[in-house]
N, CA, C and O atoms as a GROMACS GRO file, in nm:
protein
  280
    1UNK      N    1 -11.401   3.047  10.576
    1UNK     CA    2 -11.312   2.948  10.634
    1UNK      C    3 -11.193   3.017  10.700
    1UNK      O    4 -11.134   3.104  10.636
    2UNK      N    5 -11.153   2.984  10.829
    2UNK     CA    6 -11.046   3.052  10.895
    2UNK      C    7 -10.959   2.938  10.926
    2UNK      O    8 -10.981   2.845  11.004
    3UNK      N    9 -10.823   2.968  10.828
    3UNK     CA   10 -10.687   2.895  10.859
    3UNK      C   11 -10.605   2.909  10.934
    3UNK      O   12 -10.563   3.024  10.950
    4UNK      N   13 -10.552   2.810  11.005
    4UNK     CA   14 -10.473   2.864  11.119
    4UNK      C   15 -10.319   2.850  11.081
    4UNK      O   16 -10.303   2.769  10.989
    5UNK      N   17 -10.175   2.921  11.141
    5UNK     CA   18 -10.067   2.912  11.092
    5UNK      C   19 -10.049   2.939  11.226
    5UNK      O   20 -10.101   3.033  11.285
    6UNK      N   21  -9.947   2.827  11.290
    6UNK     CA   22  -9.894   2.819  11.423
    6UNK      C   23  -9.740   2.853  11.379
    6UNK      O   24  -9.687   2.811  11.276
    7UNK      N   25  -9.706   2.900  11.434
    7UNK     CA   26  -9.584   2.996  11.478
    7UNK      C   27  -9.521   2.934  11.586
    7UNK      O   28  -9.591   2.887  11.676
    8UNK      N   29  -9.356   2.925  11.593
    8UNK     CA   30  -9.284   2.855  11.678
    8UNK      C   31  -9.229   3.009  11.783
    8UNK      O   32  -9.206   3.027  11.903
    9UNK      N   33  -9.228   3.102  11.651
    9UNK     CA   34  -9.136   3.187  11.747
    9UNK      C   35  -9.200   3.299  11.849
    9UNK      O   36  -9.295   3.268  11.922
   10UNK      N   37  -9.159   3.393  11.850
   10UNK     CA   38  -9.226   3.508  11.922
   10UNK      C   39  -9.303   3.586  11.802
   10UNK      O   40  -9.421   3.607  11.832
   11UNK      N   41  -9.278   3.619  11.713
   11UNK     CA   42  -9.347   3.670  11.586
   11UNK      C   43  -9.294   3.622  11.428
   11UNK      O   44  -9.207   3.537  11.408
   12UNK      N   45  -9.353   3.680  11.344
   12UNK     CA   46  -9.320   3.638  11.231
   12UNK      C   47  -9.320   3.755  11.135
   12UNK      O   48  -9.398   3.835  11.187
   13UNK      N   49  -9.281   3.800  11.041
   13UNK     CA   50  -9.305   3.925  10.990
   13UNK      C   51  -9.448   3.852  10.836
   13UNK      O   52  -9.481   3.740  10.796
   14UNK      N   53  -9.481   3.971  10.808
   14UNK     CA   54  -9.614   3.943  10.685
   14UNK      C   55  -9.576   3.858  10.556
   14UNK      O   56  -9.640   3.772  10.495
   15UNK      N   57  -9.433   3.918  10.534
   15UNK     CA   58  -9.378   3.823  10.415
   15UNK      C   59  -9.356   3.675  10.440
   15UNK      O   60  -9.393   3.601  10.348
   16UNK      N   61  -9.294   3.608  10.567
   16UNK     CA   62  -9.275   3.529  10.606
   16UNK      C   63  -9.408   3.424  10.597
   16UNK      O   64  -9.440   3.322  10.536
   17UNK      N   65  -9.469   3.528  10.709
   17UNK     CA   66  -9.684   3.452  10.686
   17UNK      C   67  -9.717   3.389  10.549
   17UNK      O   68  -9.749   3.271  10.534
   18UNK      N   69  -9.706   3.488  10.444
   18UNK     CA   70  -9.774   3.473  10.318
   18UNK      C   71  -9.709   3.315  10.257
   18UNK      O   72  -9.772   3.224  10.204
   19UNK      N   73  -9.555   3.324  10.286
   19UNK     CA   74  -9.493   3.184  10.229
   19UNK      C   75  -9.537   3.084  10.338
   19UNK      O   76  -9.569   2.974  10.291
   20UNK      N   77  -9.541   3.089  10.402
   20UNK     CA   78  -9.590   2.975  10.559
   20UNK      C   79  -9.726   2.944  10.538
   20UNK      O   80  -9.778   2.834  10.555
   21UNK      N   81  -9.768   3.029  10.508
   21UNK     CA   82  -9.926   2.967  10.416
   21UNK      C   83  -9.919   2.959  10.307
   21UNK      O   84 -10.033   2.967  10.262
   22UNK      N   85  -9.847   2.947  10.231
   22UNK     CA   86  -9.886   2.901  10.093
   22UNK      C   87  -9.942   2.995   9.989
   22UNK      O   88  -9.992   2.967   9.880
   23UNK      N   89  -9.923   3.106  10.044
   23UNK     CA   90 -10.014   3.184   9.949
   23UNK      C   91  -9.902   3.228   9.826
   23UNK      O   92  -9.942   3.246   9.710
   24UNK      N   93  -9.760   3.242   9.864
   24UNK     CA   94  -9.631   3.249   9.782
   24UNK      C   95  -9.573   3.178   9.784
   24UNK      O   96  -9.569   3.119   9.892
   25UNK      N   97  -9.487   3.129   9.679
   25UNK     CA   98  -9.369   3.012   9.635
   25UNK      C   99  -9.248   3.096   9.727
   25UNK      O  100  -9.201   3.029   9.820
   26UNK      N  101  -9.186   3.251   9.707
   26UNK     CA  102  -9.087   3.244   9.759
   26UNK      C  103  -9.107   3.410   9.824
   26UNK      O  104  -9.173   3.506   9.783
   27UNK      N  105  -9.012   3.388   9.949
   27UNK     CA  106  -9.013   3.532   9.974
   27UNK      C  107  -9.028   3.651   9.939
   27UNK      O  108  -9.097   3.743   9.982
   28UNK      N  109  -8.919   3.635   9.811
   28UNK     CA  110  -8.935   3.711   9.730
   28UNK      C  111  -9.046   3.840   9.623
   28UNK      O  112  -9.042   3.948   9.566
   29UNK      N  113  -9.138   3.722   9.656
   29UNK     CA  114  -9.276   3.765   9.574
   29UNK      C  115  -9.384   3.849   9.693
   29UNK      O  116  -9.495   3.898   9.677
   30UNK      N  117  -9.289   3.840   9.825
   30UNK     CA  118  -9.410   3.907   9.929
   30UNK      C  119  -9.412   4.063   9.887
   30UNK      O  120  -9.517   4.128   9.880
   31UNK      N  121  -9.292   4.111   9.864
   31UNK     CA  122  -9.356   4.228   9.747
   31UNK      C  123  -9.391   4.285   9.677
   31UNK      O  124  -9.410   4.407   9.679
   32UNK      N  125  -9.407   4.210   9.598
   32UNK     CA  126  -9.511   4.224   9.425
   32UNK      C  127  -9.648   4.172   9.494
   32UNK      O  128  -9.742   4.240   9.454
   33UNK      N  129  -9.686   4.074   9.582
   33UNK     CA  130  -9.814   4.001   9.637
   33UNK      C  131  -9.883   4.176   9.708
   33UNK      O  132  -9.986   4.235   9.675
   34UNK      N  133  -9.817   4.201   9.771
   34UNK     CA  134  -9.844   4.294   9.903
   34UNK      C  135  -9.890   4.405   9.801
   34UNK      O  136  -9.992   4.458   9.845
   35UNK      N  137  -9.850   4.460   9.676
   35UNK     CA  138  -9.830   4.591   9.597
   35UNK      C  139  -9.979   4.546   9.503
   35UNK      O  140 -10.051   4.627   9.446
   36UNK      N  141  -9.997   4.422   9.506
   36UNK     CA  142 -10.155   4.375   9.392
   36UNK      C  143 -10.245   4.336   9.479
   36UNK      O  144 -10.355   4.324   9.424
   37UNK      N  145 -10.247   4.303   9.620
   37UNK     CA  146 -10.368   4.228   9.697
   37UNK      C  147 -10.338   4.355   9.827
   37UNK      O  148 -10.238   4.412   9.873
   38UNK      N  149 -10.512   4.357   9.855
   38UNK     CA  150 -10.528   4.423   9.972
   38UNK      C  151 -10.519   4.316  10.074
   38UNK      O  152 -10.589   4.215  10.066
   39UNK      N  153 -10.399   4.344  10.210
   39UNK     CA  154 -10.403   4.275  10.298
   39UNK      C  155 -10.433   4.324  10.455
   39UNK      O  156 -10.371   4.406  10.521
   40UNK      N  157 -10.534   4.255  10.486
   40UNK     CA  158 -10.596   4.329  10.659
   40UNK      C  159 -10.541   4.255  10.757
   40UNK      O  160 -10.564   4.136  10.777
   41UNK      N  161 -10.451   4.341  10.832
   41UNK     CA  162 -10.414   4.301  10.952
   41UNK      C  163 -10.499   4.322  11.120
   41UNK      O  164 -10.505   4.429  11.182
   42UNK      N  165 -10.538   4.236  11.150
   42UNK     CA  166 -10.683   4.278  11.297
   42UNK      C  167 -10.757   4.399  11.215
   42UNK      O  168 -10.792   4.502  11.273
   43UNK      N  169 -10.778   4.377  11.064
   43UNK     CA  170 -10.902   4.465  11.060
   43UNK      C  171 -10.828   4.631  11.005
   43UNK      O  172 -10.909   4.723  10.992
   44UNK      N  173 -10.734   4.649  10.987
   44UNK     CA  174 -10.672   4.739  10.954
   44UNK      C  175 -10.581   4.707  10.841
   44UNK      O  176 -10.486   4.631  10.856
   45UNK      N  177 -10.619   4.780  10.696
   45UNK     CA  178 -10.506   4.734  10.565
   45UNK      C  179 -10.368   4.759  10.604
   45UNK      O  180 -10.350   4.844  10.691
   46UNK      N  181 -10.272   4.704  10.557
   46UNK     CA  182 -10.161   4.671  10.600
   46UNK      C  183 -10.073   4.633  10.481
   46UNK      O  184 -10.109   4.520  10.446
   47UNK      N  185  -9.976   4.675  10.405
   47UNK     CA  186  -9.864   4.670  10.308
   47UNK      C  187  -9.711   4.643  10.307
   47UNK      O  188  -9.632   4.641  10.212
   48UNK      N  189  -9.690   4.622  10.456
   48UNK     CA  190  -9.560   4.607  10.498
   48UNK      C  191  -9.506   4.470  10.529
   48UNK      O  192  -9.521   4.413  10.637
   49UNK      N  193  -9.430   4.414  10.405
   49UNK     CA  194  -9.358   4.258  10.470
   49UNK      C  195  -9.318   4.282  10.583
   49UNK      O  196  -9.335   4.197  10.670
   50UNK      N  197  -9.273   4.370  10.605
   50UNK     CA  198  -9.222   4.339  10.739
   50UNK      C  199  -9.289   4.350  10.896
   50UNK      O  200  -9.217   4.325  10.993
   51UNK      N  201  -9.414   4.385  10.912
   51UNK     CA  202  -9.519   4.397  10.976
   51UNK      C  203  -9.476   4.272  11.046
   51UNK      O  204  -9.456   4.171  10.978
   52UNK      N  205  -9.456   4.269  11.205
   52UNK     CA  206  -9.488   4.121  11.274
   52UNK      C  207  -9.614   4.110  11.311
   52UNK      O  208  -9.690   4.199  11.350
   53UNK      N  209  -9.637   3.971  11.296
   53UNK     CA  210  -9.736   3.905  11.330
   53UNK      C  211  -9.732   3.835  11.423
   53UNK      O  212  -9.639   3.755  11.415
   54UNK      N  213  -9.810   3.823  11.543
   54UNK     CA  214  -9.787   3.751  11.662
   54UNK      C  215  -9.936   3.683  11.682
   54UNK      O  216 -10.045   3.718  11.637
   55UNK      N  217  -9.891   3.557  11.780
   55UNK     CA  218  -9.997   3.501  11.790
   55UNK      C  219 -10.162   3.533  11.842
   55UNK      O  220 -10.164   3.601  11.945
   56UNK      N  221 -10.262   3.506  11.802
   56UNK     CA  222 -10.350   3.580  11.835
   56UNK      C  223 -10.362   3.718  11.670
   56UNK      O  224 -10.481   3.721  11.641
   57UNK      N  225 -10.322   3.765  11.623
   57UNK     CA  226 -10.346   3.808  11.510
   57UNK      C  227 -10.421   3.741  11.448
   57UNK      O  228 -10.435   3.620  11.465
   58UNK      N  229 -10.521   3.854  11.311
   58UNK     CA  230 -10.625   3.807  11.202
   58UNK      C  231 -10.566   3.869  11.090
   58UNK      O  232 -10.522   3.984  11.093
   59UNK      N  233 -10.562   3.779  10.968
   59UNK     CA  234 -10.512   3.815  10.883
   59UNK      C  235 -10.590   3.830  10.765
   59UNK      O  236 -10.527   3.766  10.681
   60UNK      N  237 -10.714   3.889  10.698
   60UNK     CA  238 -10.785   3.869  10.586
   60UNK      C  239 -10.744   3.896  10.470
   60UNK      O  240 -10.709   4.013  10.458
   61UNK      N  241 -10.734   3.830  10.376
   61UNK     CA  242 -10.705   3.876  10.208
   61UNK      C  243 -10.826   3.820  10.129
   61UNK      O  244 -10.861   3.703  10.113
   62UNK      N  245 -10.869   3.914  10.094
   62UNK     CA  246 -10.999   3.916  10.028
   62UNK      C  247 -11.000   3.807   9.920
   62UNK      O  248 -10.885   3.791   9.878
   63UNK      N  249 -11.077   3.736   9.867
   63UNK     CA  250 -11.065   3.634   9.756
   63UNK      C  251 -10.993   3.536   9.753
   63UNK      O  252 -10.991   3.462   9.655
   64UNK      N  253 -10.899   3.513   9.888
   64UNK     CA  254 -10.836   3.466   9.921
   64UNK      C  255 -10.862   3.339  10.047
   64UNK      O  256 -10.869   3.216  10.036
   65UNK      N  257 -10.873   3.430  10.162
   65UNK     CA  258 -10.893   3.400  10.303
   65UNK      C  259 -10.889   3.447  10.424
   65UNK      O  260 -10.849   3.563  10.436
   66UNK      N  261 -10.920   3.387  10.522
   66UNK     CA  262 -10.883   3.451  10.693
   66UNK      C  263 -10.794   3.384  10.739
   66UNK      O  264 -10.796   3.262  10.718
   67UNK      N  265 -10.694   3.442  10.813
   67UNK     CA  266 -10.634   3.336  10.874
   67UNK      C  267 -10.566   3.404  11.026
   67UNK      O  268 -10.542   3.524  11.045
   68UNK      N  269 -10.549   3.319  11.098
   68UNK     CA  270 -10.552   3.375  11.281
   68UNK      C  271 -10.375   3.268  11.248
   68UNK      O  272 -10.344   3.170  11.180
   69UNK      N  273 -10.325   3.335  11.316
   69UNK     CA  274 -10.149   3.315  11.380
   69UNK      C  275 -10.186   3.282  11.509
   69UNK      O  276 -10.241   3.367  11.579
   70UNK      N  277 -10.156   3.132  11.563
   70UNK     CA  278 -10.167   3.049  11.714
   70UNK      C  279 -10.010   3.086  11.750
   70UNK      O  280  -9.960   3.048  11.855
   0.00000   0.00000   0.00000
């Protein structure tokens, strides 16, 4: 299943994503999330909240989901 998360701005950083989907209650936790789950950015693992994400990006977390940034 591929979820989509539309974005108002020009990008978003990874921590931001993870709470905008639901996958975290608070910002806060995008670094304890990021340090226990492998996260693929277009196909390449990726560990950095602060990583932007722009539209057109794929985001996979295994056991989790896919999800594309409009």
């Amino acid at each position: 299943m591929n979820n989509q998360i539309k974005i108002d701005t020009e990008y978003i950083t990874l921590g931001q994503f993870l709470k905008l989907a639901d996958i975290i209650q608070s910002g806060g936790m995008a670094k304890w999330f990021l340090s226990e789950h492998e996260v693929f950015v277009n196909g390449e693992l990726d560990q950095r909240r602060g990583r932007k994400l722009r539209a057109g990006d794929q985001i996979e977390i295994p056991s989790i989901g896919t999800f594309t940034v409009l």
